[in-house]
MARFIKE-734376 format. One record per atom (N, C-alpha, C, O): y, x, z; residue number from 1; atom name. Coordinates in nm, 3 decimals, m for minus. Layout:
// residues N
LUMDREN   north    east      up resi name
LUMDREN       Y       X       Z  NUM   CA
...
***
This chain:
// residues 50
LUMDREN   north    east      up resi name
LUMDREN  m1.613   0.611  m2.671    1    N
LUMDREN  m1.542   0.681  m2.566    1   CA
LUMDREN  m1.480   0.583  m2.467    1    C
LUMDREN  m1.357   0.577  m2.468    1    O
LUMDREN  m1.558   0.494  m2.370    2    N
LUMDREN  m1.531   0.423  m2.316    2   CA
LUMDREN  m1.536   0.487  m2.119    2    C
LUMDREN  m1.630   0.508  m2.042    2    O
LUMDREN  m1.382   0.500  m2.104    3    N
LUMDREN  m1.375   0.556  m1.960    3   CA
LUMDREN  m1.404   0.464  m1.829    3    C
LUMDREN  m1.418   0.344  m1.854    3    O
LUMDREN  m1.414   0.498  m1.711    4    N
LUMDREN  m1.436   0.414  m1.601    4   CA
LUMDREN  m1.295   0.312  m1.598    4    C
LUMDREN  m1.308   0.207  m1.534    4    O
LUMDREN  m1.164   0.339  m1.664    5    N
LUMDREN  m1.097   0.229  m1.659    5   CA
LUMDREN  m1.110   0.184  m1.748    5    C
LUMDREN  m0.998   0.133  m1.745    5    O
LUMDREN  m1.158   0.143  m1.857    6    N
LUMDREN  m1.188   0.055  m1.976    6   CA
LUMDREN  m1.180  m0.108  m1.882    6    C
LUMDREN  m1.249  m0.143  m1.786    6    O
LUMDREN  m1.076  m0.178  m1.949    7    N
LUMDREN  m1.095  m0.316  m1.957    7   CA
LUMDREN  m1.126  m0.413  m2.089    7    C
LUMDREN  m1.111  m0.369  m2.203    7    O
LUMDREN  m1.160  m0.515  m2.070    8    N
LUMDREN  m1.246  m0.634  m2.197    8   CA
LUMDREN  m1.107  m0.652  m2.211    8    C
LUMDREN  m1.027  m0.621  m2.123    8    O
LUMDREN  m1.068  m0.718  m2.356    9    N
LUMDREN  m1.020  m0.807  m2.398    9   CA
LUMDREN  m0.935  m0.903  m2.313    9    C
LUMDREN  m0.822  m0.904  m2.266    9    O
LUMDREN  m1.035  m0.977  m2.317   10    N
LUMDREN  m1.056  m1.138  m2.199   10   CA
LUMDREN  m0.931  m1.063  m2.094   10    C
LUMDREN  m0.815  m1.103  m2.098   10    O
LUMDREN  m0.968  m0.970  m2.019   11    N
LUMDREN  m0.887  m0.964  m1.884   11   CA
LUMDREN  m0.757  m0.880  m1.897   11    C
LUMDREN  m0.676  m0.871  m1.805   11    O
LUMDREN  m0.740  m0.814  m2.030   12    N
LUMDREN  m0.622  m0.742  m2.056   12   CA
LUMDREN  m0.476  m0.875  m2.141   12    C
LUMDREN  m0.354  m0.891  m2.144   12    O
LUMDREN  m0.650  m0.962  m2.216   13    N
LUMDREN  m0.485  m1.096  m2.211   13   CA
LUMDREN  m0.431  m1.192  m2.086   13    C
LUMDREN  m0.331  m1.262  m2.072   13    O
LUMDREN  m0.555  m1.158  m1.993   14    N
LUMDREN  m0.548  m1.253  m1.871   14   CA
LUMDREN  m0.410  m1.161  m1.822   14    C
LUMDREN  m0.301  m1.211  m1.850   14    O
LUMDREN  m0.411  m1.045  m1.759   15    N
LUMDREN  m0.358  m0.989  m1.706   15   CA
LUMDREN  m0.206  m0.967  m1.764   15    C
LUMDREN  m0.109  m0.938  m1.693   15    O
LUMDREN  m0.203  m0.988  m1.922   16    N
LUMDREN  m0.070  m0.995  m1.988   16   CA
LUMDREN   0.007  m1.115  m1.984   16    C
LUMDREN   0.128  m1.131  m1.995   16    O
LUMDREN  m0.099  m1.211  m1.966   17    N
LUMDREN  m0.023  m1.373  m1.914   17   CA
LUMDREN   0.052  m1.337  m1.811   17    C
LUMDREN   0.175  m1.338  m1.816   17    O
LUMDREN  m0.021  m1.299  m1.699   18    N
LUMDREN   0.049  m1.299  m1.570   18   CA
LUMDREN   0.239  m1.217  m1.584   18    C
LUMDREN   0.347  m1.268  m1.552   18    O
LUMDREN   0.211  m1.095  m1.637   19    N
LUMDREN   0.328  m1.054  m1.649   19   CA
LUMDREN   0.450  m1.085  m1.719   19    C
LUMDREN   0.565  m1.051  m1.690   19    O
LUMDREN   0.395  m1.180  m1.852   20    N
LUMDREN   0.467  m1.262  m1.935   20   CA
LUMDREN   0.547  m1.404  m1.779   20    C
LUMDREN   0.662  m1.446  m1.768   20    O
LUMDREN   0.438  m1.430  m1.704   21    N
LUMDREN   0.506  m1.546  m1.645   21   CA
LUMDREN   0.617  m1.531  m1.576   21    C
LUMDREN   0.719  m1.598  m1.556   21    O
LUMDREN   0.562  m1.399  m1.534   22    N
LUMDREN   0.635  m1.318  m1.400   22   CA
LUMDREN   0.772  m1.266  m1.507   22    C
LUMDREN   0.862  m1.340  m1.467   22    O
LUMDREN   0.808  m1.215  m1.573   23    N
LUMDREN   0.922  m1.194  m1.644   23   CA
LUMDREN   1.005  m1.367  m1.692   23    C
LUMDREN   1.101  m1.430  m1.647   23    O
LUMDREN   0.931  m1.383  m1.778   24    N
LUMDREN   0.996  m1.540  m1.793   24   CA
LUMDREN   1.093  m1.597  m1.643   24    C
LUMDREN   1.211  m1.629  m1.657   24    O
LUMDREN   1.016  m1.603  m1.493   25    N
LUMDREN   1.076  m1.703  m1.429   25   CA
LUMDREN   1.196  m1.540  m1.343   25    C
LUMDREN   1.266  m1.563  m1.244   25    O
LUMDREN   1.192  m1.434  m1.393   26    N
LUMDREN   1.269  m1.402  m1.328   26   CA
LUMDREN   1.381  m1.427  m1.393   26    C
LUMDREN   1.473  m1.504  m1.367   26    O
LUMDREN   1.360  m1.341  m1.493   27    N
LUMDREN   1.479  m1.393  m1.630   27   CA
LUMDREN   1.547  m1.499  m1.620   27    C
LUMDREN   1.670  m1.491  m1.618   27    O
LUMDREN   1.478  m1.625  m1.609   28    N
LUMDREN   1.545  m1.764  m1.616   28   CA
LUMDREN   1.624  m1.760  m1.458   28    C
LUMDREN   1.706  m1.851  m1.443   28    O
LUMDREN   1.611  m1.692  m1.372   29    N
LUMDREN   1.652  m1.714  m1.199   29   CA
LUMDREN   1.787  m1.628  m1.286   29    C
LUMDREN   1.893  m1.690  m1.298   29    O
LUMDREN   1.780  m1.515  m1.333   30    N
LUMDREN   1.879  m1.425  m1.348   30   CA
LUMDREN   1.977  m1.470  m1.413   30    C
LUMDREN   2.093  m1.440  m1.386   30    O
LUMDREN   1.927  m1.588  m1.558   31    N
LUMDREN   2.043  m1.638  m1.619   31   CA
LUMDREN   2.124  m1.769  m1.593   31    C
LUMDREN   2.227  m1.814  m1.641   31    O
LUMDREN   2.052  m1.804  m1.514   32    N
LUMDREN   2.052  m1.967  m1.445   32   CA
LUMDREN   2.224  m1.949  m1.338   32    C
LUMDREN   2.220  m1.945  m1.215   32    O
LUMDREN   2.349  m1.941  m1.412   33    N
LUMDREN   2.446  m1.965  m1.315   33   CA
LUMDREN   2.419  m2.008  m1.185   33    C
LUMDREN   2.428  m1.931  m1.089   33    O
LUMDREN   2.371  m2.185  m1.171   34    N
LUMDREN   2.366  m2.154  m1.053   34   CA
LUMDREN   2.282  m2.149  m0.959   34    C
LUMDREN   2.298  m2.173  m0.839   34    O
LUMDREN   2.197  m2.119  m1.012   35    N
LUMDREN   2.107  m2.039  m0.904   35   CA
LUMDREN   2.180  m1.900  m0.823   35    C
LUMDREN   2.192  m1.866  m0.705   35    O
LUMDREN   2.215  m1.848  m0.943   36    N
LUMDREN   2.296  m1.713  m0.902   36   CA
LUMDREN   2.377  m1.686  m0.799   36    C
LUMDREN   2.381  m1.604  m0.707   36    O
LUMDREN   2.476  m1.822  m0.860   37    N
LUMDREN   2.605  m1.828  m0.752   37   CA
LUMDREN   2.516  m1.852  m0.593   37    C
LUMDREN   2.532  m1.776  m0.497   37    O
LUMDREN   2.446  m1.943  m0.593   38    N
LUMDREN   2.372  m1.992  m0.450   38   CA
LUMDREN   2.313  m1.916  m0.395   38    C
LUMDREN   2.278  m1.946  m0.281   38    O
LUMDREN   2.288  m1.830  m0.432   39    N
LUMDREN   2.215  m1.650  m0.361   39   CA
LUMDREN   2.281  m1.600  m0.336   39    C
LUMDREN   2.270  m1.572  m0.217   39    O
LUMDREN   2.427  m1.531  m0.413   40    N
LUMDREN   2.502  m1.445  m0.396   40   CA
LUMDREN   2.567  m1.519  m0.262   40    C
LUMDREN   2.587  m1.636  m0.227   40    O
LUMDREN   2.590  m1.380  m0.204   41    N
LUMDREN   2.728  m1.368  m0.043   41   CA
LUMDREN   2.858  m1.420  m0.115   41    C
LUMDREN   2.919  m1.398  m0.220   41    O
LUMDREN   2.870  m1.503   0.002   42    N
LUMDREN   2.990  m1.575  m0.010   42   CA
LUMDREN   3.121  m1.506   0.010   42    C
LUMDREN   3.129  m1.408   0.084   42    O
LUMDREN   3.253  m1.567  m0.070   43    N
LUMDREN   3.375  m1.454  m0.125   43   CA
LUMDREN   3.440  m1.429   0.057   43    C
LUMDREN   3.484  m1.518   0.129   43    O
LUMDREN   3.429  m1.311   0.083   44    N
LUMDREN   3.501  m1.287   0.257   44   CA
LUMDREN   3.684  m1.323   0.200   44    C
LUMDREN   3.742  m1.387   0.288   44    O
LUMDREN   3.739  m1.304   0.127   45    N
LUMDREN   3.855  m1.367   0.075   45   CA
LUMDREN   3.955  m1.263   0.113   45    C
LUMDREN   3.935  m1.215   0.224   45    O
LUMDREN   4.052  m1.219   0.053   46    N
LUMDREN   4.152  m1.134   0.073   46   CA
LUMDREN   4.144  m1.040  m0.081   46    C
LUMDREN   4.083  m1.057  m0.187   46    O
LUMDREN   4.233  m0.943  m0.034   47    N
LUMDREN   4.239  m0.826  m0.165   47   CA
LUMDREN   4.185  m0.712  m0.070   47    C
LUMDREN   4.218  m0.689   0.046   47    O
LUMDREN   4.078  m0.636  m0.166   48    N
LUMDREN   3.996  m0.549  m0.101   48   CA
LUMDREN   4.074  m0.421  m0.100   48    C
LUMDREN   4.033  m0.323  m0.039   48    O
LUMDREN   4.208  m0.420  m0.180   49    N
LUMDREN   4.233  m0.316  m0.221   49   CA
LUMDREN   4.370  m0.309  m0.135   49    C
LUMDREN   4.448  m0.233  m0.193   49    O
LUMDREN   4.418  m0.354  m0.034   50    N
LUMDREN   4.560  m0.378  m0.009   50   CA
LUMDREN   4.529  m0.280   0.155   50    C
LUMDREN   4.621  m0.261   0.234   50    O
***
């Protein structure tokens, strides 16, 4: 019972690499302090609440 989307092997681990990489380097951007800090908008300074 093999449908018109049937993929091999070969290209379903190819294709699982890719998403493994793609998670890994976001992850690491996300936990990486400072990377973080260096993206994020800078503090406008005051009390937001006053």
């Amino acid at each position: 019972m093999r449908g018109e989307n049937h993929i091999g092997r070969k290209e379903a681990l190819s294709k699982m690499g890719r998403y493994a990489v793609l998670t890994a380097i976001g992850t690491y951007i996300v936990l990486t302090p400072n990377l973080a800090q260096s993206s994020s908008p800078p503090d406008p300074g005051g009390n937001p609440f006053d």
